[in-house]
Backbone as CSV, one residue per row, in Angstrom:
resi,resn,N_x,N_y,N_z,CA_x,CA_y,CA_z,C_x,C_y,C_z
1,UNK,21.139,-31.955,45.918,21.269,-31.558,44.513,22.574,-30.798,44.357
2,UNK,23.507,-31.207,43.443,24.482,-30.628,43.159,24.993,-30.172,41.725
3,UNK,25.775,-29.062,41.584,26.382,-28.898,39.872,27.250,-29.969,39.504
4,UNK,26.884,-30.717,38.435,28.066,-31.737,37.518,28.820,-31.329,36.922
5,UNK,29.734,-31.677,36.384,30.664,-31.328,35.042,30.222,-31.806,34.073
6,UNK,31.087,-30.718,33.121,30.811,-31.259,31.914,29.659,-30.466,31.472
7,UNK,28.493,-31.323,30.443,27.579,-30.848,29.884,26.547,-31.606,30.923
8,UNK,26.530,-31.959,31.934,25.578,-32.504,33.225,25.136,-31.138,33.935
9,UNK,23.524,-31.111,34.168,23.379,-29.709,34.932,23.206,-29.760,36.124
10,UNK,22.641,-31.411,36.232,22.521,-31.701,37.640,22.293,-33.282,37.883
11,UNK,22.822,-33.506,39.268,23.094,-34.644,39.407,22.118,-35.199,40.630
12,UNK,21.352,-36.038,40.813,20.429,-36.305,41.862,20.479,-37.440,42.561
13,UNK,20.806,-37.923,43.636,20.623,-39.700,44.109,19.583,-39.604,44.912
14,UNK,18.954,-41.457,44.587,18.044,-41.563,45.515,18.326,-42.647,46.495
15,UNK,18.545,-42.514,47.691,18.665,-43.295,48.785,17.436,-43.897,49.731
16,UNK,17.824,-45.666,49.891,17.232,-46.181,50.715,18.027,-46.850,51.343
17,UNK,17.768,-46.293,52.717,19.076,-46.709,53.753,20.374,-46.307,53.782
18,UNK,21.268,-47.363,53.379,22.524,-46.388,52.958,22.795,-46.982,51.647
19,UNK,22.226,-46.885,50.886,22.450,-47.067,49.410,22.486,-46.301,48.564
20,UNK,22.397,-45.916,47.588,21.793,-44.975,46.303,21.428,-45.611,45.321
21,UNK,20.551,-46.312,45.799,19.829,-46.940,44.472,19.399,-46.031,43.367
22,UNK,19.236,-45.276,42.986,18.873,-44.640,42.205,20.118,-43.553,41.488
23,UNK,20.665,-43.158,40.965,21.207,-42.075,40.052,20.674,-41.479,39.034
24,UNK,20.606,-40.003,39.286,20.422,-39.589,37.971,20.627,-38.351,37.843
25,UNK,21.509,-37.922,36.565,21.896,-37.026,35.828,21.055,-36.375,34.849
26,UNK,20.984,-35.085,34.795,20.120,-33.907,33.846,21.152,-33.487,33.015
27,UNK,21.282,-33.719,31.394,21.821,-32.759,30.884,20.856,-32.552,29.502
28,UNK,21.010,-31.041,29.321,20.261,-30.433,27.938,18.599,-30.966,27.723
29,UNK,18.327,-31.114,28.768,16.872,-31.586,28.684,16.509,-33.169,29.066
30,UNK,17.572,-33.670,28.869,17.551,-35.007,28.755,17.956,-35.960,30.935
31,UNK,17.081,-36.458,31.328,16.768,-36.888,32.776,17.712,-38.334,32.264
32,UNK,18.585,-39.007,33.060,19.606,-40.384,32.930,19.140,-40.622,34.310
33,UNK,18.575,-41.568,34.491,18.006,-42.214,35.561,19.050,-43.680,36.013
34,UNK,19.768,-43.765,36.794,20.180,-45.066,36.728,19.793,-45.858,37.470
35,UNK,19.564,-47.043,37.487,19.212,-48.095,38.669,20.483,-48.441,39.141
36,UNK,20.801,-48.974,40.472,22.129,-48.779,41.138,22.489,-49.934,41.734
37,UNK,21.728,-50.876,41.282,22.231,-52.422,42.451,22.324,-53.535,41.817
38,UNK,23.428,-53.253,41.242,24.235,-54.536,40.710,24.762,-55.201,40.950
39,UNK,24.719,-55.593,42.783,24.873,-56.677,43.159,23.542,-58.247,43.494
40,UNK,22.280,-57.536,43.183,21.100,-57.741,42.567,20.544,-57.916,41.856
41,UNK,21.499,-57.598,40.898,21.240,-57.064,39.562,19.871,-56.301,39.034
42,UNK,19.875,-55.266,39.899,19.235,-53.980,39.635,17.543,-54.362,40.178
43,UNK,17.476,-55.981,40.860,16.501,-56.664,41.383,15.578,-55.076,41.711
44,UNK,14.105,-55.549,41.349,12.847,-54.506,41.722,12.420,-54.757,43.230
45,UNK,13.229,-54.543,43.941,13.336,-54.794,45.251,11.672,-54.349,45.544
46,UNK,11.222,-53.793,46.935,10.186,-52.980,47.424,11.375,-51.706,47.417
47,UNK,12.347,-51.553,47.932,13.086,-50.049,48.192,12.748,-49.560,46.774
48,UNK,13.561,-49.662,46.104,13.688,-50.134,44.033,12.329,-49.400,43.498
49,UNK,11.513,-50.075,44.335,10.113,-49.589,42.906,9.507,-48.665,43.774
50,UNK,10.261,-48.062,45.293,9.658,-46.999,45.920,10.163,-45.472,45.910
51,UNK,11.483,-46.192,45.170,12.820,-44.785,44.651,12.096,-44.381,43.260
52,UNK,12.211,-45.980,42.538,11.863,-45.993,40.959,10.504,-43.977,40.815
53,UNK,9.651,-44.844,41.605,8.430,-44.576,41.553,8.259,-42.946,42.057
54,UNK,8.899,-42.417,42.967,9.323,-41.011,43.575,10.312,-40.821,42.531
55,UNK,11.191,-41.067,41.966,11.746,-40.162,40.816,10.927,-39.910,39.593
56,UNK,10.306,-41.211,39.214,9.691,-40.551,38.045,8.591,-39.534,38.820
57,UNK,7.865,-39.869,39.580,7.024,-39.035,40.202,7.251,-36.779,39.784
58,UNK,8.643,-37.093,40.396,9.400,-35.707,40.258,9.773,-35.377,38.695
59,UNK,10.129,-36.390,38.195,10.297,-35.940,36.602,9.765,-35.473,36.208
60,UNK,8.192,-36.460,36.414,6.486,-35.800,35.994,6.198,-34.072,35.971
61,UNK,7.061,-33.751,36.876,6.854,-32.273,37.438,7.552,-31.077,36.883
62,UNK,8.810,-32.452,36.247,9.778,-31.094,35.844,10.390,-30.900,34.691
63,UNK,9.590,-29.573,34.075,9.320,-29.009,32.773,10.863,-28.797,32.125
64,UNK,11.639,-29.131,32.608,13.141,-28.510,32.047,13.649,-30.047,31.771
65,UNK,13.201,-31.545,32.066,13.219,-32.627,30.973,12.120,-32.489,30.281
66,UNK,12.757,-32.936,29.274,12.084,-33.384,28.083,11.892,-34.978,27.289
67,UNK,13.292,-35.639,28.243,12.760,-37.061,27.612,13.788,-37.778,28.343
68,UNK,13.481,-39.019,28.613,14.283,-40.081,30.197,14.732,-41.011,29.399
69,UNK,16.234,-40.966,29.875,16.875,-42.661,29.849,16.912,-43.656,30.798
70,UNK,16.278,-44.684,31.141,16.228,-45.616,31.612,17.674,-46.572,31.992
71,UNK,18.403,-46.541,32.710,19.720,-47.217,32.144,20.071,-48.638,33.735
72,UNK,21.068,-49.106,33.583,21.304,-49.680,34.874,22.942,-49.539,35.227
73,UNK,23.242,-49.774,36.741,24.941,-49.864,36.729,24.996,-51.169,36.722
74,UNK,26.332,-51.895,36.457,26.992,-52.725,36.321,26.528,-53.709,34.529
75,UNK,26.845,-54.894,34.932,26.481,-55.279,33.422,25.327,-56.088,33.135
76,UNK,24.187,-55.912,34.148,22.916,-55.969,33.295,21.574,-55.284,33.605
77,UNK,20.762,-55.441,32.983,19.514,-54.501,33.084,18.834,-54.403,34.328
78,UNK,18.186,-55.669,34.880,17.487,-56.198,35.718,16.992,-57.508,35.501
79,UNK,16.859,-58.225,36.916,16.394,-59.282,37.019,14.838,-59.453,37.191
80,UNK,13.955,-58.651,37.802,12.665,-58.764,37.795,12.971,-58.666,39.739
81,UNK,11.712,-59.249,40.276,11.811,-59.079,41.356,12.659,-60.307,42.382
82,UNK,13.102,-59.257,43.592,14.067,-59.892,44.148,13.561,-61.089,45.248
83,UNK,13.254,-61.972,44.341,12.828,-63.754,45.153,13.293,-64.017,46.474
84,UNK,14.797,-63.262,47.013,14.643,-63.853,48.002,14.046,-63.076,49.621
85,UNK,14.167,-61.541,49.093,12.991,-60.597,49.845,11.833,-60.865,49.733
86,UNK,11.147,-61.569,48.684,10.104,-62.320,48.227,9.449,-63.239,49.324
87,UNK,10.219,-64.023,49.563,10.709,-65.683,49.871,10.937,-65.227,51.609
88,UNK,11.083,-64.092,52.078,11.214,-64.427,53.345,9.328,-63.981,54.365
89,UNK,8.419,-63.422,53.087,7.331,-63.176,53.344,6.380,-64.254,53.498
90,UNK,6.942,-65.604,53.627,6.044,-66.922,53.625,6.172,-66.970,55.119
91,UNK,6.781,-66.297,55.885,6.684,-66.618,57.200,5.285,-65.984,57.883
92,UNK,4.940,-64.842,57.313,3.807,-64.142,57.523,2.149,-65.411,57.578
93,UNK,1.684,-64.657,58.846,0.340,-65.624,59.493,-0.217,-65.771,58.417
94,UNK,-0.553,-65.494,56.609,-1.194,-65.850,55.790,0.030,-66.465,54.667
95,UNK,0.783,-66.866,54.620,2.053,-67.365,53.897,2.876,-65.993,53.066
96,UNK,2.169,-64.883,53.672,3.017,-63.894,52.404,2.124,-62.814,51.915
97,UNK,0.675,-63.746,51.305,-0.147,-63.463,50.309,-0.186,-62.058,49.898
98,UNK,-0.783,-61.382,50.907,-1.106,-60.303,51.183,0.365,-58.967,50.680
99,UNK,1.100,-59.469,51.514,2.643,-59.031,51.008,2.841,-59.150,49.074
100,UNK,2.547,-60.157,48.761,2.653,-60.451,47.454,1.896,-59.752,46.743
101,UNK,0.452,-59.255,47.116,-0.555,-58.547,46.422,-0.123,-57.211,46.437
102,UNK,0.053,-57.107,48.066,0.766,-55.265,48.021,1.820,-55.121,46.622
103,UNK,2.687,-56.049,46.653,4.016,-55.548,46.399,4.112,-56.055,44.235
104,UNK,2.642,-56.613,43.802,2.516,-57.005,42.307,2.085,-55.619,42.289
105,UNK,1.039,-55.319,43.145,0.116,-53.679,43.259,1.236,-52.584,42.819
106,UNK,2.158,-52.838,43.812,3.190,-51.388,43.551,3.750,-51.256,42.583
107,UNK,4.318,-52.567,41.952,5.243,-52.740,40.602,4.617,-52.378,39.765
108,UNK,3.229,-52.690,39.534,2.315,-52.293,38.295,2.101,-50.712,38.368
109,UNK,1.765,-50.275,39.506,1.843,-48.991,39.475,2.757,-48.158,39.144
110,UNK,4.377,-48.572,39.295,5.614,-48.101,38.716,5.441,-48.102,37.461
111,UNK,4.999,-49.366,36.926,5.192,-49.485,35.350,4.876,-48.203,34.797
112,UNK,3.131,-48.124,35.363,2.127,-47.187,34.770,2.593,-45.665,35.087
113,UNK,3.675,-45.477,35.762,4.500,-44.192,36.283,4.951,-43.813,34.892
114,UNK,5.756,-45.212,34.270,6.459,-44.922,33.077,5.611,-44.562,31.736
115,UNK,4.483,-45.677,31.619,3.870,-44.897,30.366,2.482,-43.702,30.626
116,UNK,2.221,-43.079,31.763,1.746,-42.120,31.496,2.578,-40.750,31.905
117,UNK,4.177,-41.045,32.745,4.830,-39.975,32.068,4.498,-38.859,30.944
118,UNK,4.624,-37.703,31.533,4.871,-36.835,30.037,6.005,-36.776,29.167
119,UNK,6.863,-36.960,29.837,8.585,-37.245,29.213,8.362,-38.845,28.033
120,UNK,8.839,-38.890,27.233,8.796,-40.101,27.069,10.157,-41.236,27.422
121,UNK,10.195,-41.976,28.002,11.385,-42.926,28.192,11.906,-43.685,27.536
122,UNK,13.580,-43.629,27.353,14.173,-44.911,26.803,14.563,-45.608,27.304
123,UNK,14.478,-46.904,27.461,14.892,-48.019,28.254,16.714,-48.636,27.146
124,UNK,17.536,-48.143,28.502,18.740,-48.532,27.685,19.534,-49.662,28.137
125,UNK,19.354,-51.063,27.553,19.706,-52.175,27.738,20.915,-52.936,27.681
126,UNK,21.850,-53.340,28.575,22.687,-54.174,28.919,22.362,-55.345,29.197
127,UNK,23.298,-56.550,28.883,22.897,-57.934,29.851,21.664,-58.714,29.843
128,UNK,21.278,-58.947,30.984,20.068,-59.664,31.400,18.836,-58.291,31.254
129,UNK,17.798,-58.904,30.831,16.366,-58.071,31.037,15.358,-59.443,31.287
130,UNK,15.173,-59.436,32.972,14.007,-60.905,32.673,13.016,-60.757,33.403
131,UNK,11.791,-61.442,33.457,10.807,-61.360,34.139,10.318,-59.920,33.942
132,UNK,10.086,-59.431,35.736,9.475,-58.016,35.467,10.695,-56.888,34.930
133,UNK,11.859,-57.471,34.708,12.765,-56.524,34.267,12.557,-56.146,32.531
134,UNK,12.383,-57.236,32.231,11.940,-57.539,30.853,10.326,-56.807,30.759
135,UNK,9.764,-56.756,31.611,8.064,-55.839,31.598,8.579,-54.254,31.969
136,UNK,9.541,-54.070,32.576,10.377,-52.340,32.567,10.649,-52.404,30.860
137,UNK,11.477,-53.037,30.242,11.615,-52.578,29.059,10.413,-52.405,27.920
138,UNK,9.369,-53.569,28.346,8.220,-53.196,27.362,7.026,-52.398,28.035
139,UNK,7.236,-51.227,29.365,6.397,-50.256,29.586,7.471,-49.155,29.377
140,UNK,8.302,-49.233,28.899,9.298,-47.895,28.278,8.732,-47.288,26.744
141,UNK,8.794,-46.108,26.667,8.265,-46.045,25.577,9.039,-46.274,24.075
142,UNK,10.482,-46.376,24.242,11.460,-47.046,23.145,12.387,-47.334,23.942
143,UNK,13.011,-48.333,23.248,14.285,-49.599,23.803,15.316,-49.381,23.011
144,UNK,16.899,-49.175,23.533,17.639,-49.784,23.144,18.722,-50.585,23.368
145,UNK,19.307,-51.754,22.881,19.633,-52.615,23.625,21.190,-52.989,23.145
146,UNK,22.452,-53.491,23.740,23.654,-53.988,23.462,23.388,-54.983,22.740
147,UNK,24.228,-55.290,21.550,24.282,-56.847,20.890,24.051,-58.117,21.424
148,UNK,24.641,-57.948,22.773,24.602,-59.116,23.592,23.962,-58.936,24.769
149,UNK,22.756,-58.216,24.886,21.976,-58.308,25.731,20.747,-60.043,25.363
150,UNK,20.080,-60.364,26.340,19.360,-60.911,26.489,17.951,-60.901,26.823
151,UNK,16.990,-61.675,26.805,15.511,-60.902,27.605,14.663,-62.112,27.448
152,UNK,13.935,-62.257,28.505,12.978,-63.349,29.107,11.677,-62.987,29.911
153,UNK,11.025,-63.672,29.781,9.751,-63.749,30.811,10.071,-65.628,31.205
154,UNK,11.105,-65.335,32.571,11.398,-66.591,32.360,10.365,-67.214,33.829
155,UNK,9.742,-66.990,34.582,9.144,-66.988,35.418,8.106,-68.754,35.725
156,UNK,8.341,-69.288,34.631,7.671,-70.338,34.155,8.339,-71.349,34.916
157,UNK,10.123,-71.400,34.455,10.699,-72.342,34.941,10.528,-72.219,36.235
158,UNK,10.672,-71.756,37.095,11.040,-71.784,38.705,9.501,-72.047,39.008
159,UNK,7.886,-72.103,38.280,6.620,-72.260,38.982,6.222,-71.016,38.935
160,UNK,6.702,-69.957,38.387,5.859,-68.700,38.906,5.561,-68.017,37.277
161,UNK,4.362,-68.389,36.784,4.211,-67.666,35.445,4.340,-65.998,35.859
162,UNK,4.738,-65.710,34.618,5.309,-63.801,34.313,3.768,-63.287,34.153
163,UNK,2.757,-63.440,35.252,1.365,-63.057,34.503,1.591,-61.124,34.455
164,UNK,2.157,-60.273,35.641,2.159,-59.106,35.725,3.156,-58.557,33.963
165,UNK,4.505,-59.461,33.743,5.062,-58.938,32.680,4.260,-59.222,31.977
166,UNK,3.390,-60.423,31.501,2.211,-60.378,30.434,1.775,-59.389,29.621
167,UNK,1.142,-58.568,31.149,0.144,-57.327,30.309,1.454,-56.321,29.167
168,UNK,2.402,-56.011,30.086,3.263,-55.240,28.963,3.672,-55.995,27.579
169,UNK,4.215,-56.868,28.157,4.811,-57.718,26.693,3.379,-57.962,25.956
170,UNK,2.742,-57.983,25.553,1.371,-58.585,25.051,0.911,-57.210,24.651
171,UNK,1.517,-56.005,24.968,0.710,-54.830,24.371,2.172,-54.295,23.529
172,UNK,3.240,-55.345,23.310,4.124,-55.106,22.485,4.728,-55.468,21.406
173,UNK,4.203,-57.404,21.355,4.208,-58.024,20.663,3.063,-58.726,19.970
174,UNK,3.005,-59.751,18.843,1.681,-60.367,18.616,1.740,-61.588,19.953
175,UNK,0.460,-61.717,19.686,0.171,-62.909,21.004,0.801,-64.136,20.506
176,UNK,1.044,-64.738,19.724,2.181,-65.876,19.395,3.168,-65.547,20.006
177,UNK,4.144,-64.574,19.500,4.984,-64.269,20.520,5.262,-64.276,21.844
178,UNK,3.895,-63.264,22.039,4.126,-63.422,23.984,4.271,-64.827,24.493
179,UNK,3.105,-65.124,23.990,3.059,-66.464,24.472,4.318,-67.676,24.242
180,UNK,4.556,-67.467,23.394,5.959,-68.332,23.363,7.320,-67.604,24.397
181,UNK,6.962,-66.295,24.823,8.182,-66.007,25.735,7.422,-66.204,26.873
182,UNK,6.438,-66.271,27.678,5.649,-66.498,28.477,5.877,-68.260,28.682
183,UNK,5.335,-69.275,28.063,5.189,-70.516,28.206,6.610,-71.053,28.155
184,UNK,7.638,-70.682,27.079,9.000,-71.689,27.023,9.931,-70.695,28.031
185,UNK,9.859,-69.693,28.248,10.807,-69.168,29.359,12.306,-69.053,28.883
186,UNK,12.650,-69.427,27.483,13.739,-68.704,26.975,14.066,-67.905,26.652
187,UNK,15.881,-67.654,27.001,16.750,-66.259,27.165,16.762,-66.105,25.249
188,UNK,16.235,-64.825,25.059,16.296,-64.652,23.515,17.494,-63.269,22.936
189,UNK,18.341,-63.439,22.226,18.955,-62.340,21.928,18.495,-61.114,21.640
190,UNK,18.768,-59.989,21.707,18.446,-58.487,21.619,17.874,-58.830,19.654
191,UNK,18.624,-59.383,18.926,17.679,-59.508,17.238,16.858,-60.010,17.435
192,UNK,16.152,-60.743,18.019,15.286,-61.478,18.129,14.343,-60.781,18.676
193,UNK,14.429,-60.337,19.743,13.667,-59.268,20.155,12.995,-57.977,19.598
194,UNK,14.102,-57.596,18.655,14.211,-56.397,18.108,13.297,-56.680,16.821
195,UNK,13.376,-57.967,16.348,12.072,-58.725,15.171,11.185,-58.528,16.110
196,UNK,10.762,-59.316,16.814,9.370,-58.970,17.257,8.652,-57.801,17.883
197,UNK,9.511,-56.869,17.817,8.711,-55.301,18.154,9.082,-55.007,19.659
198,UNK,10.185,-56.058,20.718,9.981,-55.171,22.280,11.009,-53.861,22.127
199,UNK,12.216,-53.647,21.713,13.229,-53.080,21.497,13.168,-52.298,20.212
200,UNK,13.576,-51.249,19.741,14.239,-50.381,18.818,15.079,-50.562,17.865
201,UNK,16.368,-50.526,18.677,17.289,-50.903,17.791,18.180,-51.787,18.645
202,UNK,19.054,-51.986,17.911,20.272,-53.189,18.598,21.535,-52.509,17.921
203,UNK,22.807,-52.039,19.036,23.294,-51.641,18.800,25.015,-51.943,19.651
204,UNK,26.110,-52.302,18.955,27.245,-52.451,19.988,27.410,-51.711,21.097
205,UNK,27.475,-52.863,22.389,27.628,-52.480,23.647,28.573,-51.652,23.778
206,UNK,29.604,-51.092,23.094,30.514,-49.852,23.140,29.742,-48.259,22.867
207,UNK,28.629,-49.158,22.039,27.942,-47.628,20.917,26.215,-47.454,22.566
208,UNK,26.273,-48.053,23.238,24.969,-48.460,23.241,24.605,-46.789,24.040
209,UNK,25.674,-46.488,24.958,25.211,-45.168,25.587,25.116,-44.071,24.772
210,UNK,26.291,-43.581,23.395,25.994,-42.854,22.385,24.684,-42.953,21.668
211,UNK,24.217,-44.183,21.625,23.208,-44.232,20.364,21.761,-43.939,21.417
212,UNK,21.782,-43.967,22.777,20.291,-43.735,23.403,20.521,-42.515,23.685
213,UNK,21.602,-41.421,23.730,21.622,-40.374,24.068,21.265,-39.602,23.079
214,UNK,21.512,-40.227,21.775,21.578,-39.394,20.568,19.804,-39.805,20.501
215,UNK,19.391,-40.661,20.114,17.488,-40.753,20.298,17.372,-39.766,21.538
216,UNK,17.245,-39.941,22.720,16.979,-38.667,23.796,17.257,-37.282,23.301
217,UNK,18.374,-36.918,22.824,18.207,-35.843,22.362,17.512,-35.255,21.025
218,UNK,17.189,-36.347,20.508,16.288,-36.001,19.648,15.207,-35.435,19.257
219,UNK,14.193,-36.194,20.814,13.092,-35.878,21.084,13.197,-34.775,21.853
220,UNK,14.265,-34.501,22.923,14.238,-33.643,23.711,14.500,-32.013,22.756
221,UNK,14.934,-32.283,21.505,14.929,-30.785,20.849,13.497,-30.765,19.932
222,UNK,12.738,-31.256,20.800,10.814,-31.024,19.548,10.382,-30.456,21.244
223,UNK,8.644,-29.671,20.361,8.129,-29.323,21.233,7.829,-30.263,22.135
224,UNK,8.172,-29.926,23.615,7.545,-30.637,24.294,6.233,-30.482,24.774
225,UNK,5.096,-29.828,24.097,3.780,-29.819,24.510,3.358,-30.777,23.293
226,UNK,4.154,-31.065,22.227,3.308,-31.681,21.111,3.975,-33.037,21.611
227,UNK,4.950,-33.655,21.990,5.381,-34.746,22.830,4.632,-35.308,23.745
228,UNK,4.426,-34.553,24.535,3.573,-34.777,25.836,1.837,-35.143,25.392
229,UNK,1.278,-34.268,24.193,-0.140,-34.806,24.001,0.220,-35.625,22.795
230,UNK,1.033,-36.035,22.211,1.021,-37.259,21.320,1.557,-38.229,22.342
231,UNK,2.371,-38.809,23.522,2.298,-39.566,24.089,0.889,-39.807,24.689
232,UNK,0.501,-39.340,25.372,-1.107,-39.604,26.200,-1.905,-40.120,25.096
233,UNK,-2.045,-39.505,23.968,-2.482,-39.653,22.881,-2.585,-40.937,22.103
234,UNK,-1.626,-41.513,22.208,-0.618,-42.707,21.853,-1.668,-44.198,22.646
235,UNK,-0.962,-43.838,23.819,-1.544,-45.221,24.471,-3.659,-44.682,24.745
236,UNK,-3.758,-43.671,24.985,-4.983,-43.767,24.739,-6.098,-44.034,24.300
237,UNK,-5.720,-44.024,22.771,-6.238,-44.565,21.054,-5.882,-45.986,21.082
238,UNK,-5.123,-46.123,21.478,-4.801,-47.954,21.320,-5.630,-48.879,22.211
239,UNK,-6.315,-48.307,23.306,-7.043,-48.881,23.798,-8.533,-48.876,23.059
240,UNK,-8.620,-48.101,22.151,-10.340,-47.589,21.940,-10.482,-48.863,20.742
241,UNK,-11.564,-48.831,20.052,-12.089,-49.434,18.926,-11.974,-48.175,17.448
242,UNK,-11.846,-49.044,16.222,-11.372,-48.239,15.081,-11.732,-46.659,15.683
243,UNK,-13.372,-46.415,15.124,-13.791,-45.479,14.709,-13.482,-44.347,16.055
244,UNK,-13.860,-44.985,17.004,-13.685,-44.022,18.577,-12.288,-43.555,18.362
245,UNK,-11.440,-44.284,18.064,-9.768,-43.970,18.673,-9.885,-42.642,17.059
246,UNK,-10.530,-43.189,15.760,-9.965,-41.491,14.867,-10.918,-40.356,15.568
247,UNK,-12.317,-40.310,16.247,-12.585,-39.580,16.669,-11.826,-38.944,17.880
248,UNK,-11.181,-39.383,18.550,-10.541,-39.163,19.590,-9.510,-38.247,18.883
249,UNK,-8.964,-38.961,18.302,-7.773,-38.452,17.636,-7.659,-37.142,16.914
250,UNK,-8.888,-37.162,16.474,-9.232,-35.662,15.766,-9.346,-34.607,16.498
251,UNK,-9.731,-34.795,17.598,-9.969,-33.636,18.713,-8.900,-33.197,19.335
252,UNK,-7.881,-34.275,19.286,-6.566,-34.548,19.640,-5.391,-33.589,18.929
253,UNK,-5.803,-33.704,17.882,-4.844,-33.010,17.206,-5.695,-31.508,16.901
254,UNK,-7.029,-30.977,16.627,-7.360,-29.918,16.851,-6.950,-29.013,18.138
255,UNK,-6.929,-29.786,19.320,-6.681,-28.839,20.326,-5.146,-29.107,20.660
256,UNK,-4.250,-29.740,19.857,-2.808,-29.481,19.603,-2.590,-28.211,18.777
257,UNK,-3.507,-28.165,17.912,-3.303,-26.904,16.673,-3.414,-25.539,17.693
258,UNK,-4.137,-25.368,18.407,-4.300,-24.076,19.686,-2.871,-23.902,20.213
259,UNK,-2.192,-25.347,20.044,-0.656,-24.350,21.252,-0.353,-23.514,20.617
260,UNK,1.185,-22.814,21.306,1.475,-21.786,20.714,2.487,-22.580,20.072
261,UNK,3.275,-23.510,20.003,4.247,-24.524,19.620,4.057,-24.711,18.438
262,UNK,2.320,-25.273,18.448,2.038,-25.673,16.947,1.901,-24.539,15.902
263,UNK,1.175,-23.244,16.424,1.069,-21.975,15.934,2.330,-21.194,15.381
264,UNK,3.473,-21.703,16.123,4.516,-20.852,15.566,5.381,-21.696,14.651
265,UNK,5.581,-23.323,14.997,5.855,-24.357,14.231,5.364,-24.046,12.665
266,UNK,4.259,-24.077,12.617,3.166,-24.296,11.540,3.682,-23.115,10.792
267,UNK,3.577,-22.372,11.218,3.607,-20.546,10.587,5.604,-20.371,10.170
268,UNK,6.335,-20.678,10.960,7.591,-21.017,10.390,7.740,-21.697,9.444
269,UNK,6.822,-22.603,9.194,6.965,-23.730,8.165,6.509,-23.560,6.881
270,UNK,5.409,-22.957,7.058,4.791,-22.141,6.015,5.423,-20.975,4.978
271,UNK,6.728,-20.334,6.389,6.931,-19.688,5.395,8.558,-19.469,5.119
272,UNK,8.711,-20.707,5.418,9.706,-21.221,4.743,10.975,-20.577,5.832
273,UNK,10.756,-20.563,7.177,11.492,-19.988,8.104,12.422,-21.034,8.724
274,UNK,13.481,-20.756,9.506,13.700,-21.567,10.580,13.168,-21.837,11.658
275,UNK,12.923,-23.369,12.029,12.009,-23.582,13.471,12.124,-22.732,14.684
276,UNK,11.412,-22.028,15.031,11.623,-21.038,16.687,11.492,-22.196,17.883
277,UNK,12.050,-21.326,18.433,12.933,-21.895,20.120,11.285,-22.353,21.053
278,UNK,11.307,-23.221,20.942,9.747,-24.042,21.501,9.541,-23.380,23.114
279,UNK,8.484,-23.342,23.028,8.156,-22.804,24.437,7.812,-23.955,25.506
280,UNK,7.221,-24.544,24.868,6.242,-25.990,25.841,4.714,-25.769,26.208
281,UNK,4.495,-24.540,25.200,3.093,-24.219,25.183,2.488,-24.588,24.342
């Protein structure tokens, strides 16, 4: 761990082997996570979703972020997983299988790193987003993407349906949709995307790091205790049926009213004050 320049407070890599797959920068609340292998193109290796998965792990922990950018080096997002680390597990006395189950097991578990985070994440998009790279952007909790980015669940063509990206894309779009990026396996532009609900906004690849920093800091100046139980909150209710998810919800927001966040929020507001300096209580 070292001091950055600038407005960076701290700078962190994560290494497997002699790599640094991982980067990431802390400034003003805000965690910049980078993925680092762009000669892979940021491929969800096993190293990849074992760095991925130990950083957010640590994020989880640490109360001084408030909200994650998702980003990649070079010029695209990710490819999904890396086929030919894949591909050398058919040599194994059962063709792989087993290898294959471990390693769908781990990825899904990364995903689920990202949306039960307390931080909430932006997934900030360059280039290619396909397969399970394209299921990183729809378990992020907002997207934003370059003009000329792309995105697929292309898994179809090569024989291997996107069933793991499924579950995300399908809890992001209507099922026409999925299913048409699921079955035809075409590369669709960032508008296109951005119509059907996976992405945010779409924004020039010059603007694209300004405009996710400026959302990150957005969230990162609100309470983060009312962040943290409206995310959980969020995907929780969406699983329930009508009436359960407003009961839920009600209790939800009653025992939000107890912080001290909401207590001093509320009471500033009331009386016509300026917002006080949030605690995270």
């Amino acid at each position: 761990m070292e001091k950055g320049r600038g407005d960076i407070d701290v700078t962190i890599t994560e290494t497997k082997g002699d790599q640094e797959l991982i980067l990431r920068a802390d400034a003003g609340g805000v965690a910049v996570v980078t993925m680092n292998a762009p000669k892979s193109i940021n491929a969800l290796s096993e190293a990849m979703l074992q760095v991925l998965s130990e950083t957010f792990d640590r994020i989880a922990e640490d109360r001084s972020v408030k909200a994650v950018i998702l980003r990649s080096s070079g010029n695209h997002f990710c490819a999904g997983h890396n086929l030919k680390e894949m591909t050398t597990r058919r040599a194994d006395a059962d063709g792989g299988f087993q290898n294959f189950q471990d390693l769908f097991a781990t990825c899904s578990a990364m995903m689920l790193r990202v949306v039960r985070l307390p931080q909430p994440v932006i997934a900030e998009v360059r280039g290619i987003a396909t397969a399970a790279g394209c299921q990183l952007v729809a378990s992020c909790d907002l997207a934003v993407a370059a003009d000329d980015a792309t995105f697929a669940t292309s898994g179809v063509n090569i024989g291997l349906f996107c069933s793991t990206p499924m579950v995300a894309l399908s809890r992001n779009v209507s099922r026409k949709q999925a299913m048409e990026m699921l079955l035809l396996g075409e590369f669709l532009p960032a508008a296109r995307v951005a119509e059907m609900g996976l992405i945010n906004r779409v924004v020039p690849l010059a603007q694209l790091e300004t405009a996710t920093m400026e959302m990150a800091r957005i969230i990162a100046d609100k309470s983060s205790s009312a962040v943290k139980i409206g995310k959980r909150a969020f995907y929780e209710q969406a699983e329930m049926p009508l009436e359960e998810a407003y009961a839920f919800a009600g209790r939800t927001m009653a025992e939000n009213m107890m912080a001290k966040d909401a207590e001093a929020g509320i009471g500033a507001f009331t009386r016509k004050e300026p917002m006080p300096e949030w605690t995270g209580e």
